[in-house]
GUVO-836541 format. One line per field, with one value per residue (C-alpha): x, y, z. Coordinates in steps of 0.5 Angstrom, whole numbers, padded with zeros to 4 digits. Example, Ala and Ser with C-alpha at 12.3 -4.5 7.8 and 13.67 -1.06 7.14 Angstrom:
c1 = [0025  0027]
c2 = [-0009  -0002]
c3 = [0016  0014]
//
This chain:
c1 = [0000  0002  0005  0002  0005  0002  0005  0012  0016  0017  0024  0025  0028  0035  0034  0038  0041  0037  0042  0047  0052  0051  0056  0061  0059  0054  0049  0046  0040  0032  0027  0025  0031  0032  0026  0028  0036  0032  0028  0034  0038  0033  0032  0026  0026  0020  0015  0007  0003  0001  0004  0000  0001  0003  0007  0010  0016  0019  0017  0023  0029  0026  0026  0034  0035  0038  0035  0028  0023  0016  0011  0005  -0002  -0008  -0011  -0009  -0013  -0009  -0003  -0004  -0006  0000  0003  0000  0002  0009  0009  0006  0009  0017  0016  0020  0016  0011  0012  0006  0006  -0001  -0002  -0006  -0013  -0017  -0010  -0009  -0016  -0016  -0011  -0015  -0019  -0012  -0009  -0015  -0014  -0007  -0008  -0013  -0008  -0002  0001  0007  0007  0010  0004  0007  0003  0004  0000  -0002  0003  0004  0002  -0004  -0006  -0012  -0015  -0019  -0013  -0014  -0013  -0013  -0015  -0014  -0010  -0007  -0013  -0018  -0011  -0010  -0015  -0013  -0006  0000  0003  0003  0008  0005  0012  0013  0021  0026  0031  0026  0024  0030  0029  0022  0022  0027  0021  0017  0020  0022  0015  0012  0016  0018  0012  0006  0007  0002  0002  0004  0003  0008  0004  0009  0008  0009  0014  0017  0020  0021  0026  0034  0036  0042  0042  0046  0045  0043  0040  0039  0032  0028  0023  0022  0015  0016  0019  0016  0017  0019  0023  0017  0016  0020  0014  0009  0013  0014  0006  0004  0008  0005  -0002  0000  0002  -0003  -0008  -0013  -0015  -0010  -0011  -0006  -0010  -0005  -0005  -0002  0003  0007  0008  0010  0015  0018  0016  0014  0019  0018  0011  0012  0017  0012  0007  0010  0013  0007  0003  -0003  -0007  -0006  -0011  -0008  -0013  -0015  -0008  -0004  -0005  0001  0004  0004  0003  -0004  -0001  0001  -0003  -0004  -0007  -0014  -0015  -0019  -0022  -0029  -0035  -0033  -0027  -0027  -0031  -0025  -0022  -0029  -0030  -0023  -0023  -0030  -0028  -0021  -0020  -0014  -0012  -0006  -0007  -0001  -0001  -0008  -0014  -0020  -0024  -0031  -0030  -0026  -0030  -0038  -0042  -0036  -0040  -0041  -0034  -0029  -0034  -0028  -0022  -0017  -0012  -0005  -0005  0001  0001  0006  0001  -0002  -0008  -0010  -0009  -0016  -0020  -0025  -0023  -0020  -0012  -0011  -0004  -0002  0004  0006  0013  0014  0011  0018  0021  0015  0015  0022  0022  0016  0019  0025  0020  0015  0022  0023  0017  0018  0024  0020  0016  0010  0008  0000  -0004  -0008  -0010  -0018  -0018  -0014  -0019  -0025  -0022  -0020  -0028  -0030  -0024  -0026  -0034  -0034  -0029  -0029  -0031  -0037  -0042  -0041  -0047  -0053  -0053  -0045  -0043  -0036  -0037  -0032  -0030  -0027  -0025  -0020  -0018  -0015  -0011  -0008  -0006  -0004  0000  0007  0011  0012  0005  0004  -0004  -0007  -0016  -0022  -0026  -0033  -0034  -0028  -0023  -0026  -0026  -0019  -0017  -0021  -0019  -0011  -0006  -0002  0005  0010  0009  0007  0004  -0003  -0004  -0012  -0016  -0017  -0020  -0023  -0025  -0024  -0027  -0022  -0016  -0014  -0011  -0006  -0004  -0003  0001  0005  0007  0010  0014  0017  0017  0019  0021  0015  0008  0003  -0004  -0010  -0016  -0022  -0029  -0033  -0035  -0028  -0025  -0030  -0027  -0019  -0019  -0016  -0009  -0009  -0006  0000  0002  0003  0007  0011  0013  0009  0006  0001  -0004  -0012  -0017  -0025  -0029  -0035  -0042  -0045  -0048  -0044  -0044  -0043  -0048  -0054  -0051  -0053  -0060  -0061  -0061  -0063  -0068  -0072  -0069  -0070  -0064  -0064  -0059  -0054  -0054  -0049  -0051  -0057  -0060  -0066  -0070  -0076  -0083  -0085  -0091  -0096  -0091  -0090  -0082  -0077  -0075  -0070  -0065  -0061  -0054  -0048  -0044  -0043  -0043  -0042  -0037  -0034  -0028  -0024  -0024  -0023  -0017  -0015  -0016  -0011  -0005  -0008  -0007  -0015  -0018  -0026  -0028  -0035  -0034  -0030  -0027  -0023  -0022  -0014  -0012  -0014  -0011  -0004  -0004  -0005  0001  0005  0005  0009  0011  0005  -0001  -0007  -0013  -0019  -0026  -0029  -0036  -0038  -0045  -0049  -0051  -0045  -0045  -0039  -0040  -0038  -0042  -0043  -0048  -0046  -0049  -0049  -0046  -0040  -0044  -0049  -0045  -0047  -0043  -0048  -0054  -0060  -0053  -0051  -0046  -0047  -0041  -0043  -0043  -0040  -0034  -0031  -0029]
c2 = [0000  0007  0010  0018  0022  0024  0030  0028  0023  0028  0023  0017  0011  0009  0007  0004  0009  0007  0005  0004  -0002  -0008  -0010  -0015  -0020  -0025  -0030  -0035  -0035  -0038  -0032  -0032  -0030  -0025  -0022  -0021  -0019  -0013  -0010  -0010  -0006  -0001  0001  -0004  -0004  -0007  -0011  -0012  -0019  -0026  -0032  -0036  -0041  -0038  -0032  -0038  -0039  -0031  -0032  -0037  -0033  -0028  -0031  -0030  -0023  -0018  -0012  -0013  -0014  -0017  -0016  -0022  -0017  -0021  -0018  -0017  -0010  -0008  -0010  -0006  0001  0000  0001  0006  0009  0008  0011  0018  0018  0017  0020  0012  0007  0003  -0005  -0010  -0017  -0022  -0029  -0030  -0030  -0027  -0025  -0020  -0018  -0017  -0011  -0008  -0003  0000  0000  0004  0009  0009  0011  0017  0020  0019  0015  0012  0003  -0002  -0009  -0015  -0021  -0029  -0031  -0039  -0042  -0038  -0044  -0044  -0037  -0036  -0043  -0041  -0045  -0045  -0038  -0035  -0028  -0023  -0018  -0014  -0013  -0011  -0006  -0002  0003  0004  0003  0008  0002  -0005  -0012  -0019  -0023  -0029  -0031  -0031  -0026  -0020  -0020  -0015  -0010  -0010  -0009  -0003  0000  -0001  0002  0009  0010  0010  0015  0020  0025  0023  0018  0011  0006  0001  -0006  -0013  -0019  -0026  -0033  -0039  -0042  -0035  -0036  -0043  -0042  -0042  -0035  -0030  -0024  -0018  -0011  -0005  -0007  -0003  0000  0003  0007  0011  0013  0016  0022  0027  0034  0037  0043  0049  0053  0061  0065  0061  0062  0070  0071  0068  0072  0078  0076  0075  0082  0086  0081  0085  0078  0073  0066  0060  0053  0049  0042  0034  0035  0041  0036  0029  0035  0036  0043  0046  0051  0054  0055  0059  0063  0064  0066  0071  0074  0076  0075  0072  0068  0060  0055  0046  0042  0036  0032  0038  0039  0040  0043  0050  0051  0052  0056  0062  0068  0068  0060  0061  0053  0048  0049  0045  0041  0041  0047  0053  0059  0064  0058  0057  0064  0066  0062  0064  0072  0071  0074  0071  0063  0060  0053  0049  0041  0041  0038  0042  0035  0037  0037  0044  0047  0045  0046  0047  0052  0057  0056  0062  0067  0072  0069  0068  0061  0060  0052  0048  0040  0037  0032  0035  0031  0035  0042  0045  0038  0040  0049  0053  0055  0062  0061  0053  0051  0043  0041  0039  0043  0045  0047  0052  0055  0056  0059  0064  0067  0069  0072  0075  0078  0081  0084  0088  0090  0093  0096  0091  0089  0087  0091  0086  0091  0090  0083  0082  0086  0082  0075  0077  0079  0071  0068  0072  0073  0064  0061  0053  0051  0046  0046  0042  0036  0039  0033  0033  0027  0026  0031  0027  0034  0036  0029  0029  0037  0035  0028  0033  0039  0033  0030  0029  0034  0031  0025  0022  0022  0017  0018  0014  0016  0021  0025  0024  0025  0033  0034  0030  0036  0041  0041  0038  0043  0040  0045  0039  0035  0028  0029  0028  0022  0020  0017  0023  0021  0015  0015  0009  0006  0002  0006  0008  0003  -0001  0006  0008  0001  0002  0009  0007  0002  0007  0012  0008  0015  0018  0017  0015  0016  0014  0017  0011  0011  0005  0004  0004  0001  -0006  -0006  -0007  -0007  -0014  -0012  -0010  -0016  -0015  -0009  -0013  -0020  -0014  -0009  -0004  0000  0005  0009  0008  0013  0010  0016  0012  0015  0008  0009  0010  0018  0022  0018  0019  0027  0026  0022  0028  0033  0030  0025  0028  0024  0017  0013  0007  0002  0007  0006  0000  0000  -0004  -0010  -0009  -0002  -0005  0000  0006  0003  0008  0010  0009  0011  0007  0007  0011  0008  0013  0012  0009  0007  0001  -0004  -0010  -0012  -0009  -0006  -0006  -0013  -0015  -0010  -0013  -0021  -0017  -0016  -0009  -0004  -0002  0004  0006  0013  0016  0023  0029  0029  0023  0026  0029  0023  0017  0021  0022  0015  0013  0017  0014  0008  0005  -0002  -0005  -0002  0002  0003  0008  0008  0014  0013  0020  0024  0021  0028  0033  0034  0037  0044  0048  0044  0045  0040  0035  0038  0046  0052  0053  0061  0056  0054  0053  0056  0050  0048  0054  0059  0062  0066  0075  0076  0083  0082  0089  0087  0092  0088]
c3 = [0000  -0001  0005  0005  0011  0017  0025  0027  0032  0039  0041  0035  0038  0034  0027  0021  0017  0009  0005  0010  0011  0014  0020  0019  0023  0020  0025  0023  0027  0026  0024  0031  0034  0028  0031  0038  0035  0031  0036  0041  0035  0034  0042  0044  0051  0053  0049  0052  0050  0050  0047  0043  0037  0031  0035  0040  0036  0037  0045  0046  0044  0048  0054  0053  0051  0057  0052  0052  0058  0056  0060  0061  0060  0061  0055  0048  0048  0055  0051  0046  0051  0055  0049  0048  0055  0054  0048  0050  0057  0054  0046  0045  0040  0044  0042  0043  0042  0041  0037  0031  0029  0035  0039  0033  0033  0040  0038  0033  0039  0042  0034  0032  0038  0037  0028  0032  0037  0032  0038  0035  0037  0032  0034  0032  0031  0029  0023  0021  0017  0009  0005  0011  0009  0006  0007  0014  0018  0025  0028  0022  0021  0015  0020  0015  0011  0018  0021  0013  0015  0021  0021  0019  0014  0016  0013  0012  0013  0010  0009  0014  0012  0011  0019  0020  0014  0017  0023  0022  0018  0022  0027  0023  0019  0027  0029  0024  0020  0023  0028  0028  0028  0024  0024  0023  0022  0021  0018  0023  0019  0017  0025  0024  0018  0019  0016  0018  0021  0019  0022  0019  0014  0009  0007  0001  0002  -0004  -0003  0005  0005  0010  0010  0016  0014  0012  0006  0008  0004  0007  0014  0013  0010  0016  0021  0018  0019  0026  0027  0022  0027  0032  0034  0034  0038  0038  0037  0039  0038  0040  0034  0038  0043  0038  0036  0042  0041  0048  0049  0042  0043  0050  0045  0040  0044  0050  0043  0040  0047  0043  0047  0047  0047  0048  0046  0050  0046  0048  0055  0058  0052  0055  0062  0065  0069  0064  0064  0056  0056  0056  0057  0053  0046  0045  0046  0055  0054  0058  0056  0055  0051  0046  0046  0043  0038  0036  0036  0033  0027  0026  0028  0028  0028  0029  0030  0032  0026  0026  0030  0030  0038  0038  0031  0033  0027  0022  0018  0024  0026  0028  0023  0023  0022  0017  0018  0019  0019  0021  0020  0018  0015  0008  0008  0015  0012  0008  0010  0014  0015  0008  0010  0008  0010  0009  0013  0012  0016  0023  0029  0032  0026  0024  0030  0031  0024  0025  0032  0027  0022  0027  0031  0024  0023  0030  0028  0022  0026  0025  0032  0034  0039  0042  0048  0045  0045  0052  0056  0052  0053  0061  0063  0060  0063  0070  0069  0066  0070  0070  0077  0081  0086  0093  0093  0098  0101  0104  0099  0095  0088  0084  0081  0088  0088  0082  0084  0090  0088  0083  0088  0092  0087  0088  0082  0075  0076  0070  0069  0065  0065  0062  0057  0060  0064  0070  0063  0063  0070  0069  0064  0068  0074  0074  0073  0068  0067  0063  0057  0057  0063  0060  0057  0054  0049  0045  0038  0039  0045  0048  0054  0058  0056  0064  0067  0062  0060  0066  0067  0060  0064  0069  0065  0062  0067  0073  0078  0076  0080  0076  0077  0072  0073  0071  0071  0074  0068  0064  0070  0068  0062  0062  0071  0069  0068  0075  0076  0071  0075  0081  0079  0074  0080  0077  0082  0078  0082  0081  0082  0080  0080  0082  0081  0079  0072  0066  0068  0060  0057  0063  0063  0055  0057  0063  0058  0052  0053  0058  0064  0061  0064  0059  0061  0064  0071  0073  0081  0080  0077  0070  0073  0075  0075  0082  0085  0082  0076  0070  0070  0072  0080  0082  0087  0091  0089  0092  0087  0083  0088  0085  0084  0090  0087  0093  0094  0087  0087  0093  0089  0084  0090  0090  0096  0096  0100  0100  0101  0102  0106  0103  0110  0109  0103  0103  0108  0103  0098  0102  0104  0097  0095  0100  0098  0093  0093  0089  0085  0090  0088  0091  0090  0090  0092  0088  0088  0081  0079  0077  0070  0066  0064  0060  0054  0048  0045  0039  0033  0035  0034  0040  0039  0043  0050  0057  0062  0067  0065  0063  0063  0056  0057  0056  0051  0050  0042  0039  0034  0030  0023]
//
């Protein structure tokens, strides 16, 4: 297939050099022992899987490499995510391992979160024999075909001498350009056969050649945009940080003194702290943040996409502005907002480049007066902050909950959340001042991501605390893989914000289904008729019960910890965080009814944005185009 470019690799792990020279020393090994010797020379450190048949060949010389850990998960999709985790947390490739047929096509979830957050992660998956393939054998299922649309690019394998070429592909299309996923699936026999190993072997990739260095003109009409604006805002999106490109940012942005928004895939890379940072863009981000981007007259988009989250009914999206548009996938400049300004290269080097050309245009005299705007931005920002109420009836607010486990937190904690409503009070209410410190499902949105993210982590980052914020929901879902971390030494932190009901969905049910909870509430058996009613009971919530978490966690070889009272609160957290000699779990029992505001609903305007519920913003409208 043909490989088209995709945003860039923030720390790329060593590869071959193409074309280079192969090293005097010949082994003759079998194509499994290639396998494990390839991923020691591009840097592989630690490989997530579960043996089976048609993989089982590369797990015995595995077990005798010094190079590469491999860590036995309990399901091929927690595999797949804390490849995932590893990768976000240290910039390195991320590596997991599952059998054929079923274990590859456990895969396909995290491989399909991975294509969508642009997470750099090499799968590698046994395949039935190559004479078998195509004859419905035994555990046999068509990966590479299922995996094209979701993969970056990905290798059928089925002779022995191509395993290293391959595999330093591989490794190089996942982290350069656009990082993601990349598939490598290898016929049994190909392992089995007798083969020599040479390294670097040379590689031919005629067809990928991503552009990282960005057009000059392009860079200069840019500049000038930036400094004729009235409006300017800097859209900031995860590409800035696969790029490495955090401290440009903070150049660019106290350069020009524009406004910053991160994106849900940026958190962290500008500090939540900085006066210009506005917060969040889209569907639940801040007003200040929505708002700016809506008034703008001038976007400077680097790195970010244009997802429907952030623009909301695409045609009534940022009305006033012209676009600067940087990415260095060229598929995403002008795919859902017309660039005025196109601007394809890697993040790092196009900002690096427009601090020169705006320090150029001061030096001529052309600098912006964003006076006007800052005082507009500053009364949303001060009239609209994020903020909760407390429950009346003295129970746990989950939003209190996530706060304080982030204020508590030791410096440099790695979060890793769920997908729902504790993932945006996570990315509300948690100061997040570093890159990688933020780690979710973004794209795709996938339930069950928390916990083996969290895991893959902290085996990569093993100094660092990390936490994953989970829903009861999520935590169902991938909460196996508790276990894995306490056989591996892996001692993550588990925070289950338990509401007892599958919180995001129930808030849409609230607010767009006239309170009809179908099939959302997990504490409880089928709903049954209120006597003399003709809706369904209403149980008080007290959390998801069953399971209970803390005895299974405890099962798991878990320290476990319930709290049900906000004055236990801080002490429950700091008992967590003392603990680190093997995984804690806390089950927050939490009020069921907190919803996640601001919002701004599926479909709408973001013109249309609630501050809460039944509170539409005053914006006091009087642009002067």
């Amino acid at each position: 297939m043909p490989m088209t470019e995709q945003a860039t690799g923030a720390h790329p792990q060593p590869r071959p050099r193409s074309g280079g020279q192969h090293s005097a020393t010949v082994e003759h090994v079998t194509g499994a022992q290639s396998l494990i010797r390839s991923l020691e020379e591009v840097g592989a450190d630690t490989v997530f899987g579960i043996p089976g048949g048609a993989i089982l060949p590369a797990y015995d010389p595995l077990m005798d490499s010094t190079r590469v850990r491999h860590v036995l998960v309990r399901h091929e999709q927690g595999a797949g995510h804390a490849a995932t985790g590893y990768a976000q947390a240290t910039g390195r490739v991320g590596v997991c391992m599952a059998t054929s047929g079923p274990g590859a096509t456990n895969l396909v979830t995290p491989i399909a979160d991975a294509h969508m957050d642009s997470v750099p992660l090499v799968a590698i998956t046994g395949q039935v024999a190559s004479k078998a393939i195509g004859t419905d054998a035994f555990q046999e299922a068509d990966i590479v075909g299922i995996t094209m649309p979701i993969t970056k690019h990905n290798f059928l394998v089925t002779k022995a001498e191509d395993i290293p070429r391959v595999i330093a592909q591989a490794f190089h299309i996942a982290s350069t350009g656009r990082p993601g996923p990349v598939l490598v699936d290898i016929a049994k026999d190909a392992l089995q056969a007798k083969t020599t190993f040479s390294w670097p072997p040379t590689m031919d990739l005629p067809g990928y050649r991503p552009v990282t260095k960005p057009h000059a003109k392009q860079i200069r009409e840019a500049a000038k945009l930036i400094t004729a604006a009235k409006r300017p805002i800097l859209y900031v999106g995860g590409g800035v940080l696969k790029a490495g490109a955090t401290a440009e940012l903070k150049v660019l942005a106290e350069l020009t003194g524009a406004p910053v928004t991160t994106t849900l895939m940026a958190l962290g890379a500008f500090p939540d702290s900085h006066p210009q940072h506005l917060g969040m863009p889209g569907m639940h981000g801040s007003v200040a943040a929505v708002t700016g981007l809506q008034k703008a007259d001038l976007i400077v988009a680097l790195g970010a996409r244009f997802d429907d989250r952030v623009t909301g009914k695409l045609d009534s999206f940022a009305p006033y502005a012209k676009i600067v548009h940087a990415d260095i996938d060229p598929a995403e400049i002008g795919k859902n907002r017309a660039a005025d300004v196109p601007i394809v290269g890697d993040a790092r080097e196009v900002i690096a480049d427009l601090v020169q050309a705006v320090q150029k245009e001061h030096s001529e005299g052309q600098q912006g007066d964003y006076t006007a705007w800052w005082k507009d931005l500053s009364r949303w920002r001060d009239t609209y902050p994020l903020g909760y109420d407390q429950p009346a009836d003295g129970s746990l607010s989950p939003q209190q909950v996530i706060e304080r486990i982030g204020q508590l937190a030791p410096e440099g904690t790695i979060f890793a959340a769920g997908v729902g409503q504790h993932q945006m009070w996570a990315a509300h209410f948690v100061q997040y001042e570093k890159p990688a410190t933020w780690l979710n499902s973004g794209g795709a949105g996938t339930m069950g991501y928390a916990v083996p993210a969290a895991m893959g982590a902290k085996a990569g980052v093993p100094g660092q605390t990390v936490w994953a914020i989970d829903g009861d929901g999520c935590f169902q879902m991938t909460n196996q893989e508790l276990t894995t971390c306490a056989l591996n030494n892996i001692p993550i932190k588990v925070a289950i914000i338990n509401n007892g009901v599958l919180g995001m969905v129930r808030q849409w049910q609230t607010l767009f289904y006239n309170q009809r909870y179908s099939n959302t509430v997990l504490h409880s058996g089928p709903q049954a008729a209120a006597p003399d009613s003709g809706s369904a009971a209403k149980q008080p919530s007290a959390g998801t019960r069953v399971p209970d978490f803390v005895k299974l966690s405890e099962a798991m070889g878990c320290y476990a910890i319930r709290c049900e009272s906000p004055d236990d609160l801080d002490k429950v957290i700091e008992e967590a965080n003392s603990i680190n000699d093997r995984p804690v779990v806390v089950d927050f029992i939490v009020h069921e009814d907190a919803m996640v505001w601001p919002m701004v609903a599926a479909g709408t305007s973001n013109d249309e944005i609630l501050a809460a519920r039944d509170v539409r913003p005053d914006f006091g409208d009087n642009e002067d185009d």
